[in-house]
N, C-alpha and C positions, 0 to 999 in steps of 0.2 A: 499370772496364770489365768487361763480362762477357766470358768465354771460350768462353761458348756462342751468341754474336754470330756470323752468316755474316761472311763479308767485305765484302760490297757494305753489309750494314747500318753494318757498321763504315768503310767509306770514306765512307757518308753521311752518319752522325755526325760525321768527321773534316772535312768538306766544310759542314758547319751551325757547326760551332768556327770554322773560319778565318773563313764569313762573320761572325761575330761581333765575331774579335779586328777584323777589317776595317773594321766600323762605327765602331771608334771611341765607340761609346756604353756602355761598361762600363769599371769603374773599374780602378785598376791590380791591387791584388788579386784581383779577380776573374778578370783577363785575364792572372795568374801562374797561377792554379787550372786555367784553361782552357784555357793554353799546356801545361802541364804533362801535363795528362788528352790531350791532342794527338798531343806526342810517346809517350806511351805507344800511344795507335792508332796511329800510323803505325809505328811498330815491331813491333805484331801483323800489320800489314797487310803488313808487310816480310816477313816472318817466314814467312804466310802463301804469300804470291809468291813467295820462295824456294822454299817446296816445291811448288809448284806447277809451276815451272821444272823441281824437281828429276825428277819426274814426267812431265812433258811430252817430258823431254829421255831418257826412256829410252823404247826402241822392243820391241816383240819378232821378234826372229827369228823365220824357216821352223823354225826347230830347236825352238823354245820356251824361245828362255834372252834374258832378258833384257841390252841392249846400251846404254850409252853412246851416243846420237846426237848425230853431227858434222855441221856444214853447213858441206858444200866449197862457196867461195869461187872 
């Protein structure tokens, strides 16, 4: 997998794999190779939306200092 893949090209990759193990018409090795190349995107993909989150989830202050945001419940 390359590391210089967006994200979305990499969920689409990952979304052309399942449909394949899903077919059913590739043989079991192939579909260890392809499972395996899988979890490795989805792990980037994780990875990715972790920080994304991380990012998303800090706000800025009137002051200019970056803060932690909570969503009261």
């Amino acid at each position: 997998m390359e590391d210089n893949k967006t994200f979305e090209e990499s969920l689409n990759e990952l979304e052309q794999i399942v449909k394949e193990l899903e077919s059913g018409n590739i043989d079991l090795d192939k579909s260890i190779d392809k499972y395996t190349e899988a979890m490795k995107i989805a792990s980037y993909c994780g990875d990715k939306l972790s920080n994304a989150t991380k990012k998303v989830n800090k706000i800025l202050k009137d002051n200019g200092q970056l803060e932690d945001f909570e969503i009261e419940e």
